[in-house]
N, C-alpha and C positions, 0 to 999 in steps of 0.2 A: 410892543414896548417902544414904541416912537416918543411920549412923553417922562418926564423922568420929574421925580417929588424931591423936596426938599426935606432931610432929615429930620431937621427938630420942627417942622408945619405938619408935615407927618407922624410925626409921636406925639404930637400938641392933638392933630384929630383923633389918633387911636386911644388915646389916655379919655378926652372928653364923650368920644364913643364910650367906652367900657363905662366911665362915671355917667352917663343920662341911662346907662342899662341899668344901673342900680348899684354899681360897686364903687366904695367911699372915695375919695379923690385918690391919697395916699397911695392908695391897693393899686388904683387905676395909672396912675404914675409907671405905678414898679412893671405892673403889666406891658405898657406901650413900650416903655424903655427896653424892655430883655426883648419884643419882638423885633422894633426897629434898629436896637443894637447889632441882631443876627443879621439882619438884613445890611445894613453897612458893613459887616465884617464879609460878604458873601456865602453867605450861607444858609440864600434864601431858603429854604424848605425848612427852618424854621424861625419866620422872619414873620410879615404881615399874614401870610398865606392860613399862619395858625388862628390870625382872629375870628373868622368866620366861625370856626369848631367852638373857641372858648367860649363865643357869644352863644352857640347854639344852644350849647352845653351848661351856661349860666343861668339863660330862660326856663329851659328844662328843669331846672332848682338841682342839677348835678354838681354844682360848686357852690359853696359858702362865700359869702363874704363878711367883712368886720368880723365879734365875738372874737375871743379870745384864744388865744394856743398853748396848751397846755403843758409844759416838761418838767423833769426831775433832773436832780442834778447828784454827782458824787464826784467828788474832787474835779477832773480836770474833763470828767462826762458829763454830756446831756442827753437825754432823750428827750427830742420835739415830734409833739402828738400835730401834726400841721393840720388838726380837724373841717378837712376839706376845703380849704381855702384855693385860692388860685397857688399854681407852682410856685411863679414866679415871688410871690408873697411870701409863699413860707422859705424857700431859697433863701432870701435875703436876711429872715430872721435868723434863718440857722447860721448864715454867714456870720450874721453878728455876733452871735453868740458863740461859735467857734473862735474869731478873734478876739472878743476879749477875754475867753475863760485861755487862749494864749500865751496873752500878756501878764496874766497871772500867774500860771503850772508852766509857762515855756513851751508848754504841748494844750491845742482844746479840740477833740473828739465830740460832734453832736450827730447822734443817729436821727433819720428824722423815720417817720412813719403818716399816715393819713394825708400826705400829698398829693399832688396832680400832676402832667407832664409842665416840665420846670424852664424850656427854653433849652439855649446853651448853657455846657458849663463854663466856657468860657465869660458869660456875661458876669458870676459871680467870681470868675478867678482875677478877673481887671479890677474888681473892685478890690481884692485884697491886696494887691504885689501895690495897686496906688498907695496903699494902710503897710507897706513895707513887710508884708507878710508869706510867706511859703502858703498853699493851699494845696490840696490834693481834696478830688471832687469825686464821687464816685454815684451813679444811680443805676436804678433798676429801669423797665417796661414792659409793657406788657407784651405778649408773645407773637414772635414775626421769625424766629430763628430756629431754626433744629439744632438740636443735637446731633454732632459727628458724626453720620450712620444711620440719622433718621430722616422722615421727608414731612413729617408735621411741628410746625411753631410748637416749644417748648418754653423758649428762652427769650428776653428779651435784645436790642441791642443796643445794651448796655454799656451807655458810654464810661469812660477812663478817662482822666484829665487833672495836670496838673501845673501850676501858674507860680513863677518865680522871677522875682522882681530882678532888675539889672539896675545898672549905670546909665551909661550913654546910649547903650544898645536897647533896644526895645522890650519887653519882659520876653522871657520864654512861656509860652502859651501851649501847651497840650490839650488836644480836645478829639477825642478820637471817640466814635463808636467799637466797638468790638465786631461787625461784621463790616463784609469787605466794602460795603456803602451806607451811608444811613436811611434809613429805610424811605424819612423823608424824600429825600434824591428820588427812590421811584415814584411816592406818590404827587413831587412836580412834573416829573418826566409825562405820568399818566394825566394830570390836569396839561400840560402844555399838546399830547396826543406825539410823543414822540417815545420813541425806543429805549430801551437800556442795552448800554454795554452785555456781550457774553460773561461770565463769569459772576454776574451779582448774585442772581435769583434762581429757583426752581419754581416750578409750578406745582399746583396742588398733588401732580402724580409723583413729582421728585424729579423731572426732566428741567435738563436745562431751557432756558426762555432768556428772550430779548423784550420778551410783549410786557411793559410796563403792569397793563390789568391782568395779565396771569401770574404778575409776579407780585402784587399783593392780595391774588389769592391764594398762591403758594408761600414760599420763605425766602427773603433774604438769607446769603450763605453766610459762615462766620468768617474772618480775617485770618488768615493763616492756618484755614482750616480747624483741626483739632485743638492746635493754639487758642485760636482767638474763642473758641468752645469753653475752652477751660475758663479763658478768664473772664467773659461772660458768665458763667455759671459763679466762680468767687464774687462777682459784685453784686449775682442776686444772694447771693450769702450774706452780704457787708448790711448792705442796702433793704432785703428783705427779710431774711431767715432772722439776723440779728437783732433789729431796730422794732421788731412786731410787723412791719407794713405786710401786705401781699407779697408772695414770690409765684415763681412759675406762672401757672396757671391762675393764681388769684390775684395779680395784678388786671386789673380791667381794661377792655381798651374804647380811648375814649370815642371812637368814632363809631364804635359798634354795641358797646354796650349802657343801656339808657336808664338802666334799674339801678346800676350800684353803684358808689364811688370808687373810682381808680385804685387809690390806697397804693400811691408809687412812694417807694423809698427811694431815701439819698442818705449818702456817709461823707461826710466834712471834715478832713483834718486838718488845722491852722498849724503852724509851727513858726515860733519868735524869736528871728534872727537873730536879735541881741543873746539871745541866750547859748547861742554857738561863738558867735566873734562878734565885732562891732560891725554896725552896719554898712558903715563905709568901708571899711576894709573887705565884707563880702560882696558888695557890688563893683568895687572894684575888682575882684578876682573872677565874679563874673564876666566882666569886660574883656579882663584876660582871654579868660576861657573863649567867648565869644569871638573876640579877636582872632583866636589863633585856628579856632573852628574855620570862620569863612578865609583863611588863608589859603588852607589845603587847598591843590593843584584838585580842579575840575576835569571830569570824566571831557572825552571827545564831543562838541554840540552840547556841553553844560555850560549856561554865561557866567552862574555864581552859583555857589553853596547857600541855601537857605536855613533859617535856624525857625522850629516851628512857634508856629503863629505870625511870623514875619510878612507871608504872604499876605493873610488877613488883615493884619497894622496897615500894610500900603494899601488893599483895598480900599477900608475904615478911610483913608486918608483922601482916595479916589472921589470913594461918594459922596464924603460932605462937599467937595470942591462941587463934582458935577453933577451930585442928586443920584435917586436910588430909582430904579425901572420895576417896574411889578408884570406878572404877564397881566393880560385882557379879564383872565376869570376872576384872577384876586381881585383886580381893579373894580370889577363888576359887583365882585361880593360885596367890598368895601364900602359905594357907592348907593350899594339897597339900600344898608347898613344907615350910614350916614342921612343918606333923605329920612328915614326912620324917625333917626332921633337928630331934625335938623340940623343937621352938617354937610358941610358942599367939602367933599373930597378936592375939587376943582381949585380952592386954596392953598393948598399945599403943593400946588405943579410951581416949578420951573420957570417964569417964563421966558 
């Protein structure tokens, strides 16, 4: 990681890569942006590192692109049929559609189904608290998790997330997986050839492990134990059971299976401020709040109280200054990638 890329030279190449692969500019857009978003907010493990998969995955004729997306609506609900398109795609549709059917009912609810892995949910919840909107994010994936008591992938991990605009203060950002890491985390750890923490993973037999590749061939554990169990199992209910998509087991995964579409759900709910108080007055109060939070007197060797997503915002704020670092293998992929469909990676460094 001795060279470091410039943010938007970097989403300029991964947009124009994905568009000479075949996928319409727009699509290709929404794509690069939710990767190198992740990546400036640090959170690399799903940042550029996923383009490799989506491309492989694209070729393979495993994702759609352009053609239409199909939903129904009843009052303040939709259901979006995301008919295989890239995540990132249909994320941003259901976004929209959840803020405006908002703006209308004060509440918009859009279950999606026929999806693919979607990025973070943070990358759709910045887009709404900018559109002065409450989001609450909620998906499924495909299985890397046990059940409380068992030692085989069952469950996915299934992140929770939810984004609310401020004042002064920066938005409050939730973006958690339900198990005690995301599962990505190992599969950098295992591309970079180093360790995981005790406590993440078991291995295929149920034993604890530190070995990165024994711990995606066994499970990530869940967050809080039988907690974080439960509330992965309610989001494949939200996200899966509800919306039609895959649950459990029939969510596909994309690095292993080459015959079927993913079929990952997600659950969108917008909620429009004005319809509680005026909007200044609740950002204002937010600030309050905010304010009075990072006051609280700090634990011993704590410098400040952080409010979540705060950490991320200063990152964000890091890498555009000094540019994003990728390890050696992403960089490598990137670079086939791009000679492929003439593109020099080499533009987007730093100098």
């Amino acid at each position: 990681m001795t060279q470091k890329f410039h943010y938007q030279r970097l989403e300029h190449f991964c947009a124009r890569m994905f568009e000479r692969a075949g996928v319409p500019m727009e699509e290709a857009k929404l794509v690069a942006e939710s990767l190198v978003q992740a990546d400036l907010r640090g959170v690399d493990s799903h940042g550029v590192v996923r383009a490799d998969i989506y491309l492989r995955r694209l070729e393979a004729g495993m994702v759609q692109t352009g053609g239409i997306m199909p939903y129904t609506e009843d009052g303040a609900i939709r259901i979006l049929d995301g008919a295989n398109h890239f995540g990132a795609v249909v994320g941003c549709k259901a976004l929209a559609m959840a803020m405006e059917t908002s703006r209308k009912y004060g509440c918009g609810v859009v279950g999606v189904k026929g999806s693919n892995h979607f990025g973070t949910c943070a990358y759709y919840l910045l887009k709404a608290v900018r559109q002065n909107q409450i989001m609450l994010i909620l998906s499924n994936a495909s299985q890397t998790m046990p059940p409380t008591g068992g030692i085989r992938p069952f469950i996915g991990t299934n992140p929770f997330s939810v984004g609310v605009p401020a004042g002064t203060h920066p938005p409050f950002i939730l973006d958690m997986a339900t198990s005690v890491v995301a599962r990505g985390k190992i599969i950098s750890a295992a591309q970079k050839g180093e360790p995981i923490p005790a406590g993440w993973a078991i291995d295929k037999y149920g034993n604890p492990t530190t070995d990165a590749h024994a711990a995606l061939e066994g499970s990530v554990l869940p967050l809080g134990g039988a907690k974080g169990y439960a509330i992965s199992m309610f989001i494949d209910i939200m996200s899966g059971v509800l919306t039609g998509a895959g649950f459990g087991r029939y969510v596909n995964n994309m690095y292993e299976n080459w015959e079927d579409p993913q079929n990952v759900g997600h659950f969108f709910i917008a909620l429009d401020i004005p319809r509680f108080m005026p909007l200044e007055r609740f950002k204002a109060r937010m600030d309050l709040y905010l304010d009075e939070m990072k006051a609280e007197p700090t634990a011993p060797g704590v410098p400040e109280i952080l409010i979540p997503g705060e950490l991320e915002h200063r990152c964000t704020l890091a890498r555009m200054r000094e540019g994003i670092a990728l390890p050696a293998k992403v960089e490598d992929e990137l670079r086939v990638w791009g000679e492929r469909f003439d593109l020099n990676l080499s533009d987007a460094i730093i100098e």
